[in-house]
MMTF fields as JSON, N, C-alpha, C and O atoms, coordinates in Angstrom:
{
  "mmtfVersion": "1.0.0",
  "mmtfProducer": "UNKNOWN",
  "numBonds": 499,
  "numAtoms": 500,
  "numGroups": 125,
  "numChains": 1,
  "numModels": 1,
  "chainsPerModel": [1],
  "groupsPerChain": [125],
  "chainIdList": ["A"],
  "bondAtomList": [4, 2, 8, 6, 12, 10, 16, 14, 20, 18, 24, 22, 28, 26, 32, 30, 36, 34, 40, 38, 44, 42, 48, 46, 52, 50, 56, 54, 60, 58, 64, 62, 68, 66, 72, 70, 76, 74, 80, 78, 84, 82, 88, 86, 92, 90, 96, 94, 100, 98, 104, 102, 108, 106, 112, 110, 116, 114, 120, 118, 124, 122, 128, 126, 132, 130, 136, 134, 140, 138, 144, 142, 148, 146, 152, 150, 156, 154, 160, 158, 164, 162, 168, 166, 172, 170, 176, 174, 180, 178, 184, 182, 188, 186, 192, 190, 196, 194, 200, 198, 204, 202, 208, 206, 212, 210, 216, 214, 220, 218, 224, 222, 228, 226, 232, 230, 236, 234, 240, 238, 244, 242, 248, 246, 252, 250, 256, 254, 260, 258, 264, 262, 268, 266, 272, 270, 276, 274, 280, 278, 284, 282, 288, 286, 292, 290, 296, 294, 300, 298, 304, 302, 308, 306, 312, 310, 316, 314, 320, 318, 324, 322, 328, 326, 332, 330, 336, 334, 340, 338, 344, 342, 348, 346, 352, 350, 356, 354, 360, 358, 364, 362, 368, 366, 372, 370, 376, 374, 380, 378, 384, 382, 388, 386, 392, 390, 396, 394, 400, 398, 404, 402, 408, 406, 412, 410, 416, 414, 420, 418, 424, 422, 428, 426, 432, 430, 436, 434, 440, 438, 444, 442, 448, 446, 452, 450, 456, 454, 460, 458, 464, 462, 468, 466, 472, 470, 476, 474, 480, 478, 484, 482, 488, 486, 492, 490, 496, 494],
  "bondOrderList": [1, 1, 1, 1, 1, 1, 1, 1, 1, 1, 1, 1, 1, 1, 1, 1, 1, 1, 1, 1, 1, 1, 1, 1, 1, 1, 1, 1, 1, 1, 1, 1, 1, 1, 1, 1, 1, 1, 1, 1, 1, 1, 1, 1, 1, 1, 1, 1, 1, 1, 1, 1, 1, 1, 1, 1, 1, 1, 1, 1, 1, 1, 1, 1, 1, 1, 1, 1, 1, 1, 1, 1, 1, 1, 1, 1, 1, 1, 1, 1, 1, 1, 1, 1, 1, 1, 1, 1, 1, 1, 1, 1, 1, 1, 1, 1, 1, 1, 1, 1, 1, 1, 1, 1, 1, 1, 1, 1, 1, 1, 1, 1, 1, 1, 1, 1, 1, 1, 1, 1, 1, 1, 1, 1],
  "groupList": [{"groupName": "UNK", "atomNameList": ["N", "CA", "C", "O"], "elementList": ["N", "C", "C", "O"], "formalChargeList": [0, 0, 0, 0], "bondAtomList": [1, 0, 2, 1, 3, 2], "bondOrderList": [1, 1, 2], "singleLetterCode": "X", "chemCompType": "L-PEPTIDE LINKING"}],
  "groupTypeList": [0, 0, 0, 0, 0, 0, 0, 0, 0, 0, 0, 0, 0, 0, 0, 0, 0, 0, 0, 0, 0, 0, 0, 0, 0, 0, 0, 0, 0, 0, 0, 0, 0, 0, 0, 0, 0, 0, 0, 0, 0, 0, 0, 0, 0, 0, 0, 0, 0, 0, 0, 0, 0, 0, 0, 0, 0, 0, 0, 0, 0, 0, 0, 0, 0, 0, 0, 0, 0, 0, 0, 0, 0, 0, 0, 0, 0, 0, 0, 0, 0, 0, 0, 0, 0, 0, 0, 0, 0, 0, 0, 0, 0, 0, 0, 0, 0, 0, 0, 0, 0, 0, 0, 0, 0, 0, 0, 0, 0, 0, 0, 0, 0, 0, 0, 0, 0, 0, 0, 0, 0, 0, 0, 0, 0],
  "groupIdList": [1, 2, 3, 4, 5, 6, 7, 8, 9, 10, 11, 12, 13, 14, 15, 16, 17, 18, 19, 20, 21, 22, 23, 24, 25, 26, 27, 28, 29, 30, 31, 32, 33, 34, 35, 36, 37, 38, 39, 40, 41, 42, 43, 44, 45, 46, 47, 48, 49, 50, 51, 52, 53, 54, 55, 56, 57, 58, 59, 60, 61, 62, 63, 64, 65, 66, 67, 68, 69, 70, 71, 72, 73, 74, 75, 76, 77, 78, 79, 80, 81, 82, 83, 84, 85, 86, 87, 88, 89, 90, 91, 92, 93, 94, 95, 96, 97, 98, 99, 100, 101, 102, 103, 104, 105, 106, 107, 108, 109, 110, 111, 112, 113, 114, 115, 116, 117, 118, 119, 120, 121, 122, 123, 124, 125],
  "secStructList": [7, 7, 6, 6, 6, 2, 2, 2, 2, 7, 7, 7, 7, 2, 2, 2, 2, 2, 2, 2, 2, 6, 6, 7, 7, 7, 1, 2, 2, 2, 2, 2, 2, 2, 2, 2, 2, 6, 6, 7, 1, 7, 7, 5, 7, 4, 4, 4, 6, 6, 6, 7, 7, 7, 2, 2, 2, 2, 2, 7, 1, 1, 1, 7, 3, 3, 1, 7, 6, 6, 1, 6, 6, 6, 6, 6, 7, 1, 1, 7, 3, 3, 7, 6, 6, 6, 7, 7, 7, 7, 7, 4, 4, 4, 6, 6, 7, 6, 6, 7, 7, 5, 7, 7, 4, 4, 4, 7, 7, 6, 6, 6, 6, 6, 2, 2, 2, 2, 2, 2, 2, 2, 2, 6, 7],
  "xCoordList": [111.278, 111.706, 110.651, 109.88, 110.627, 109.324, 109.831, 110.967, 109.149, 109.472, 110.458, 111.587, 109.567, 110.484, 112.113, 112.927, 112.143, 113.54, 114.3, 115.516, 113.982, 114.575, 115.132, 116.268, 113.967, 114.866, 115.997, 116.641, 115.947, 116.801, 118.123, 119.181, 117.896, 119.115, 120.023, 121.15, 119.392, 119.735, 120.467, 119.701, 121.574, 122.018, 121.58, 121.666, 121.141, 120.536, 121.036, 120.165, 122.029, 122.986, 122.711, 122.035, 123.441, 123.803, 122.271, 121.499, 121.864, 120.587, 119.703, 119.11, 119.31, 118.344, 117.846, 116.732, 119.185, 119.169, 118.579, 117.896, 119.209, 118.914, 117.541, 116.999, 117.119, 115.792, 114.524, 113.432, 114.8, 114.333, 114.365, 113.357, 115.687, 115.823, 114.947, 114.248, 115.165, 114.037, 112.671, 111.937, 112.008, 110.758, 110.072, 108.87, 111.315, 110.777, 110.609, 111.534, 109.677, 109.815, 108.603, 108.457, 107.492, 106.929, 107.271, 106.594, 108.426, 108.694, 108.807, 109.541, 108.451, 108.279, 109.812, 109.945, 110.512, 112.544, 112.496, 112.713, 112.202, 112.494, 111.906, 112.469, 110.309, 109.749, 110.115, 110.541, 110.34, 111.013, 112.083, 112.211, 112.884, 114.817, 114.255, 114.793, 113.042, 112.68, 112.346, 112.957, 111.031, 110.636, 111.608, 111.32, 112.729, 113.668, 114.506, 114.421, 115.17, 115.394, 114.956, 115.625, 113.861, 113.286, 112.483, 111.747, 113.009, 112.697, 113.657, 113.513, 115.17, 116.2, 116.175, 115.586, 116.848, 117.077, 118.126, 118.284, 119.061, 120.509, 121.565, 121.294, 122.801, 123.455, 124.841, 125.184, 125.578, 127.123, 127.475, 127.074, 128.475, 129.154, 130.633, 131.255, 131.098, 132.971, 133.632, 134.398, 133.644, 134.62, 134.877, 135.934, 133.509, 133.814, 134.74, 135.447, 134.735, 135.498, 137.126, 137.99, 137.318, 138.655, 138.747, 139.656, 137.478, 137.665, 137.025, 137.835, 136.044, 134.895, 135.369, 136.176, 135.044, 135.104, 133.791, 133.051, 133.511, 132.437, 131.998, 131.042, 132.33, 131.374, 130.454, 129.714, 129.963, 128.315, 127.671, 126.582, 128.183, 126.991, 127.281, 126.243, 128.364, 128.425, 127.19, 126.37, 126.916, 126.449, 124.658, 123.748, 124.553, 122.805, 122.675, 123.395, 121.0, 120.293, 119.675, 118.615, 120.143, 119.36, 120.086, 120.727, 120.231, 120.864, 121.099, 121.063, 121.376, 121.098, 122.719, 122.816, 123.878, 124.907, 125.668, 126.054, 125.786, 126.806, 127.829, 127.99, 128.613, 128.681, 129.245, 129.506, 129.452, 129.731, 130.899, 130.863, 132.064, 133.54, 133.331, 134.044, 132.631, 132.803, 132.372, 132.584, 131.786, 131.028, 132.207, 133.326, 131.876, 132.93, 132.678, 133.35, 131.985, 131.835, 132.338, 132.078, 133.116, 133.35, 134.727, 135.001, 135.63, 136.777, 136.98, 138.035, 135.994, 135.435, 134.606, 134.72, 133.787, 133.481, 134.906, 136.081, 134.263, 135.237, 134.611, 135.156, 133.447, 132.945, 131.691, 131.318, 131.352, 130.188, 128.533, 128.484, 127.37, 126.11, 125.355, 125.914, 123.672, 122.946, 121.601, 121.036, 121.278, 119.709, 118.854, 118.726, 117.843, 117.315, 115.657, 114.583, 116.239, 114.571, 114.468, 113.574, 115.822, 116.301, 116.564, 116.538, 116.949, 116.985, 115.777, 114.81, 116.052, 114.702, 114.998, 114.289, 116.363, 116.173, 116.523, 116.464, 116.89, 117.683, 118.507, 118.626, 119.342, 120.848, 121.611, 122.745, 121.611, 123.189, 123.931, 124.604, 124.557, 125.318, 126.272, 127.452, 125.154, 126.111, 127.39, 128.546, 127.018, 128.422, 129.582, 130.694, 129.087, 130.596, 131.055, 132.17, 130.961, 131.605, 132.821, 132.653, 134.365, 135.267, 135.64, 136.744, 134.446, 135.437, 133.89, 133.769, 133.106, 132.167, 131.631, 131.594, 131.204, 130.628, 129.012, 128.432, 128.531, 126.878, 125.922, 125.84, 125.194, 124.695, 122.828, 122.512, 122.011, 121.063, 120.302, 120.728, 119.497, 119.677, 119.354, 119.859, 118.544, 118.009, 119.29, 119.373, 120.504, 122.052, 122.884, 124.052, 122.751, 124.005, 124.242, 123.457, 125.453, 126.369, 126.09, 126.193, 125.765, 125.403, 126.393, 126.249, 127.643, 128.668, 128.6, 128.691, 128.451, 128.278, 126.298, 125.583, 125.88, 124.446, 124.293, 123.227, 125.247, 124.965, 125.184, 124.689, 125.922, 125.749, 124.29, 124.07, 123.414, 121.998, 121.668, 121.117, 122.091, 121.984, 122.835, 122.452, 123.995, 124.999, 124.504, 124.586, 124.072, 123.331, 122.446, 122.464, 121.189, 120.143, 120.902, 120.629, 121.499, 121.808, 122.471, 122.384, 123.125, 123.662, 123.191, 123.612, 122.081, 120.939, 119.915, 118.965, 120.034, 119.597, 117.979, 117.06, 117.784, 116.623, 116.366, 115.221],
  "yCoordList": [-9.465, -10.841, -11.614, -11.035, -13.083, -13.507, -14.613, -15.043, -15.05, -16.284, -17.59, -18.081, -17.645, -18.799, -18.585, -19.466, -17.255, -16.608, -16.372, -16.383, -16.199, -15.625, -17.135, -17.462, -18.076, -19.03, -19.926, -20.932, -19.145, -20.076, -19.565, -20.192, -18.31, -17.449, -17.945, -18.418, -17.777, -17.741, -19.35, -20.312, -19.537, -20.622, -20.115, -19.063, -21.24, -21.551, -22.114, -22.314, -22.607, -22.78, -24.577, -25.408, -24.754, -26.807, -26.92, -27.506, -26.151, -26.545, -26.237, -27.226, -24.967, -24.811, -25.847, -26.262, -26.015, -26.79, -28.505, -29.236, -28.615, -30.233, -30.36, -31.428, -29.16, -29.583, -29.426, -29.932, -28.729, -28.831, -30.005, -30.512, -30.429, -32.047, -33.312, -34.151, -33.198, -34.172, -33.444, -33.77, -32.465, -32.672, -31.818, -31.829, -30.926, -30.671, -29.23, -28.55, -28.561, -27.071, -26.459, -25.273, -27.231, -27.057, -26.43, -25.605, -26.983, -26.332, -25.063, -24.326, -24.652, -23.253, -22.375, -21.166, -22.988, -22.609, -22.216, -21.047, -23.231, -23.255, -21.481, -20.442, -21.923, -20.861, -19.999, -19.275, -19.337, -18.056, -17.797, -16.706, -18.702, -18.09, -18.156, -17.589, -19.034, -18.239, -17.0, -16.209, -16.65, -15.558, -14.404, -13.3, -14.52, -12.932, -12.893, -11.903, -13.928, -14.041, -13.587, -13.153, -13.748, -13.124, -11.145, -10.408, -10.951, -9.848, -8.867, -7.645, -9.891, -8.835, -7.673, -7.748, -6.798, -5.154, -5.523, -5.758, -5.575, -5.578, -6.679, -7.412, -6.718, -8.127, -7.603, -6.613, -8.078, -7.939, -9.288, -10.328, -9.185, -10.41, -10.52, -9.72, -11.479, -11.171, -10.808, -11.23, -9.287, -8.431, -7.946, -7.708, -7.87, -7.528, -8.328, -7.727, -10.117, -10.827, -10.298, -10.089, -10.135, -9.73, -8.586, -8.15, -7.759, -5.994, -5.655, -5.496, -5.514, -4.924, -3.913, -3.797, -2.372, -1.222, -0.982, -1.963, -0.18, 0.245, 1.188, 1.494, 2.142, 3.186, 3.025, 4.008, 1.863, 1.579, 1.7, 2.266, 1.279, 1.373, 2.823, 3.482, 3.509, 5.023, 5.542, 6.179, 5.491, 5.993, 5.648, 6.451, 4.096, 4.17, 4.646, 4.858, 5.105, 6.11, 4.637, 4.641, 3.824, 2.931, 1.774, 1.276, 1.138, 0.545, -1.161, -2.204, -0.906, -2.821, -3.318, -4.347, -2.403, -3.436, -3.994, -3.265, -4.676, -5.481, -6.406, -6.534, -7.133, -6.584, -5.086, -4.629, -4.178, -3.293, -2.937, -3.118, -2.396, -2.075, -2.62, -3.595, -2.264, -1.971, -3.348, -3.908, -4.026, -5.555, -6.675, -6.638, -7.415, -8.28, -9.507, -10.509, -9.567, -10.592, -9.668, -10.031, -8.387, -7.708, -8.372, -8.407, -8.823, -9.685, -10.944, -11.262, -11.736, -12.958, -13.262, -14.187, -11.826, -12.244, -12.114, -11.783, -12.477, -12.088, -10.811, -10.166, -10.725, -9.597, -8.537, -8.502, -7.953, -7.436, -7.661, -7.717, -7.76, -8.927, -7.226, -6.136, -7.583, -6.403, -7.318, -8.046, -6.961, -7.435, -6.815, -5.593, -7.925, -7.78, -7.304, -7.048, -7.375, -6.874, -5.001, -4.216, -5.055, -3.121, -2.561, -1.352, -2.882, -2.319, -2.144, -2.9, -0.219, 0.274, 0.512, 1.28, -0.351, -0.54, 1.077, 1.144, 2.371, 3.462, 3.41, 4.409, 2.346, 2.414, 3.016, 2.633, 4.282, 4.746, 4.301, 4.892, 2.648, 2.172, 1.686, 1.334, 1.828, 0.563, 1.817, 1.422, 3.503, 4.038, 4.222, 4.494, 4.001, 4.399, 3.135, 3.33, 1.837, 0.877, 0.707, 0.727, 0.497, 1.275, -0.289, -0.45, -1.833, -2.424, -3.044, -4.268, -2.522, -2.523, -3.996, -4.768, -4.564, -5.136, -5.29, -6.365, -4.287, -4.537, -4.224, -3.281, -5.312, -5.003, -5.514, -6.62, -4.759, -5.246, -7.015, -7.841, -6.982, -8.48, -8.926, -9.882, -8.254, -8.437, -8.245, -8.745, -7.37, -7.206, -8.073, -7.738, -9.342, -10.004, -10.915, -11.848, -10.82, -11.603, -13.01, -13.247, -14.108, -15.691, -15.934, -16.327, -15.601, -16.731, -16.325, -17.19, -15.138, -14.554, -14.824, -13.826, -15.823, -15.765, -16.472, -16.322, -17.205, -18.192, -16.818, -16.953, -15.596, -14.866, -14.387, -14.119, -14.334, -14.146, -14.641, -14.019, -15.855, -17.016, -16.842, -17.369, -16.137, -16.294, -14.858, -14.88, -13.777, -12.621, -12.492, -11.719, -13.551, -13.381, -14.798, -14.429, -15.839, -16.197, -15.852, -16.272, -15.034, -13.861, -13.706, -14.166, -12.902, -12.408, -13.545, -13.201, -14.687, -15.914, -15.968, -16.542, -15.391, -15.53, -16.34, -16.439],
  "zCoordList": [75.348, 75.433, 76.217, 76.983, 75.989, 76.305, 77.073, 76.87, 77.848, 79.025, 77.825, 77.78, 77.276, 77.008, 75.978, 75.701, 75.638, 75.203, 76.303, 76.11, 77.209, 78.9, 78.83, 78.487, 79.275, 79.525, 78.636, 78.934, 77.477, 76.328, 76.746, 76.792, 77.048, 77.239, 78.617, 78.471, 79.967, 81.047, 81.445, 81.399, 81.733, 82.519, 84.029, 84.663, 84.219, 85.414, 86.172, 87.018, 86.529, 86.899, 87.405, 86.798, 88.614, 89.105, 89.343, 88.585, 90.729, 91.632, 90.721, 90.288, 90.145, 89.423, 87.968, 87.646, 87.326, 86.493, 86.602, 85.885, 87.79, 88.09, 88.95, 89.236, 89.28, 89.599, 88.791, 89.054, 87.876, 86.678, 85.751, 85.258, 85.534, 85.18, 85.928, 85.359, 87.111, 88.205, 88.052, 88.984, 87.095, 87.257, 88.527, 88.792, 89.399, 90.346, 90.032, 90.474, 89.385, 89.175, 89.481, 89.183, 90.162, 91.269, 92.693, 93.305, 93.063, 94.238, 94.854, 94.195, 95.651, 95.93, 96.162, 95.967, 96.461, 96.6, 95.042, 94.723, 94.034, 92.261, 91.951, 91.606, 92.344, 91.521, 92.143, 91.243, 93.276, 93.969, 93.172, 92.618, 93.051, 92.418, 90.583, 89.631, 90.576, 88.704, 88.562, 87.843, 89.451, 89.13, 89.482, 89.02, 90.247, 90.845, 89.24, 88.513, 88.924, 87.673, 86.362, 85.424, 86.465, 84.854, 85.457, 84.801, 86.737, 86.953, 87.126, 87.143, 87.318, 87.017, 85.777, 84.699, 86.198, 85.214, 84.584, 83.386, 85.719, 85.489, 86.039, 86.991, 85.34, 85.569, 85.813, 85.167, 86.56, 86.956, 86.471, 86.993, 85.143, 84.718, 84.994, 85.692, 84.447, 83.899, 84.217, 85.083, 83.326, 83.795, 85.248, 85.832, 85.675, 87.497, 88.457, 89.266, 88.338, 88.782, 89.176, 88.324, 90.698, 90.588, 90.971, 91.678, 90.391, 90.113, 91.303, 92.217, 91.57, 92.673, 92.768, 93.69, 91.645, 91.677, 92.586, 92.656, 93.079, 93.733, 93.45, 94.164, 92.394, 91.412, 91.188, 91.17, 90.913, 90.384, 91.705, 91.8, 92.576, 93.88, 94.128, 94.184, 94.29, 94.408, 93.34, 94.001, 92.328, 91.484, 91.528, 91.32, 91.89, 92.522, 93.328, 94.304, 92.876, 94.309, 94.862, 95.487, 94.689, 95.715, 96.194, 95.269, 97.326, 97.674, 97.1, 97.752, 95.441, 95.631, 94.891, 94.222, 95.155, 94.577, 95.73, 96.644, 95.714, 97.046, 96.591, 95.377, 97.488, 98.813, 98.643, 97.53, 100.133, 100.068, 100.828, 102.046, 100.22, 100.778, 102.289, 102.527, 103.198, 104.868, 104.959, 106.035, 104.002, 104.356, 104.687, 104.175, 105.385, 105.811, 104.741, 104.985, 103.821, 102.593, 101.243, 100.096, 101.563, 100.204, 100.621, 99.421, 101.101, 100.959, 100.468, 99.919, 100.63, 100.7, 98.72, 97.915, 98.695, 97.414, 95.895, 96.052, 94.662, 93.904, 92.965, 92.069, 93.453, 92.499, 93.194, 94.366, 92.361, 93.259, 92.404, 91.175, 93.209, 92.854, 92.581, 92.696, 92.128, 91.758, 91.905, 91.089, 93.417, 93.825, 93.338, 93.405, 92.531, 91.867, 92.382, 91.838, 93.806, 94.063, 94.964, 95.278, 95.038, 95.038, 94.082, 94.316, 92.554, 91.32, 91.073, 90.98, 90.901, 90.451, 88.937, 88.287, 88.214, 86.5, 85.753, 84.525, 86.584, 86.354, 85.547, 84.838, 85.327, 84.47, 85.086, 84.801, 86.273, 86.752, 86.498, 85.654, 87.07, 87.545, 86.135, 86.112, 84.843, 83.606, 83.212, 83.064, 83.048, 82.554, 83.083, 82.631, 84.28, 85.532, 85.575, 86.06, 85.383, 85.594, 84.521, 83.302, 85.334, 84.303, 83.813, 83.294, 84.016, 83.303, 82.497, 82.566, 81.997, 81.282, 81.725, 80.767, 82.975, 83.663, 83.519, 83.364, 83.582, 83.567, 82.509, 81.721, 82.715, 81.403, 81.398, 81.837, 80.975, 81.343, 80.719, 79.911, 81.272, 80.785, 79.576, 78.987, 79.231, 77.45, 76.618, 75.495, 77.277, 76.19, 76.812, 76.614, 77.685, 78.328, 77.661, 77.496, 77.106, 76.337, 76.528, 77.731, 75.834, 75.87, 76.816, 77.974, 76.076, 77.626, 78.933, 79.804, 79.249, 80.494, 80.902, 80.993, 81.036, 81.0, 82.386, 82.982, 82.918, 83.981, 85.186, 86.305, 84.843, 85.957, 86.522, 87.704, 85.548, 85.948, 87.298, 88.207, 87.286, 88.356, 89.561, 90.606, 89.542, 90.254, 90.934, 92.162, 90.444, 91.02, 91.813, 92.77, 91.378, 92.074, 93.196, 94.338, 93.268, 94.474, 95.639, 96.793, 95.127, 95.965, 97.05, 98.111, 96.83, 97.59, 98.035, 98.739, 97.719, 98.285, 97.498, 98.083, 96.294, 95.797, 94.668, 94.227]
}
C-alpha cells in the first residue's frame, strides 16, 4: 500500500483532519502523528470497545498493548490501544483476541479506519 492509499483509507480524525484543511501539514506535532500512523502494524478497532480482554497483551513478547489491567487508565479507557512504536508487527496478539478486534492495517475494515488515529493518540503520537 502506498502513501497516498494509506491516506485514502485512514480517518484522521478532528485535529489531524482540520489541520490539514488550514494548510498546516507542515507542522512538526502533524508530521510526527503522520508518520507513527502510516508505520502502524496493527490496529485495535470496534469490537474491543467495552471488552478490554487482555489476551493480546498476554500473548505479545513485547510490551505495546495498553492500557494495562494494574493501570489506573485501564478503568478510565473503553478499550485497549497498540503502540505503534513497540509493535515489532509479530501478529501474536490478532488470534487470541476472542472478539476479533485486531487487525493489521492494510485488512482494517473502512468503517473502523478512524481507529488508526484513535491508537496512535493514545500514546500521544
Amino acid at each position: 500500500m502506498n502513501v497516498q492509499q494509506t491516506l485514502a483509507r485512514v480517518n484522521l480524525g478532528g485535529y489531524l483532519a482540520d489541520r490539514l484543511k488550514r494548510g498546516l501539514a507542515n507542522s512538526w506535532r502533524l508530521s510526527r502523528q503522520l508518520v507513527w500512523i502510516f508505520y502502524m502494524a496493527y490496529v485495535i478497532a470496534e469490537p474491543c470497545v467495552d471488552v478490554k480482554d487482555t489476551a493480546c497483551g498476554d500473548a505479545s513478547p513485547v510490551d505495546c498493548i495498553h492500557p494495562k489491567k494494574d493501570s489506573e487508565k485501564f478503568a478510565v479507557e473503553t478499550m485497549l490501544y497498540i503502540d505503534p512504536v513497540e509493535c515489532i508487527d509479530c501478529g501474536a496478539c490478532v488470534p487470541v483476541c476472542p472478539v476479533s478486534a485486531i487487525f493489521a492495517l492494510d485488512d482494517l475494515p473502512q468503517k473502523w479506519s478512524g481507529y488508526t488515529a484513535k491508537n496512535a493518540a493514545f500514546f500521544g503520537r
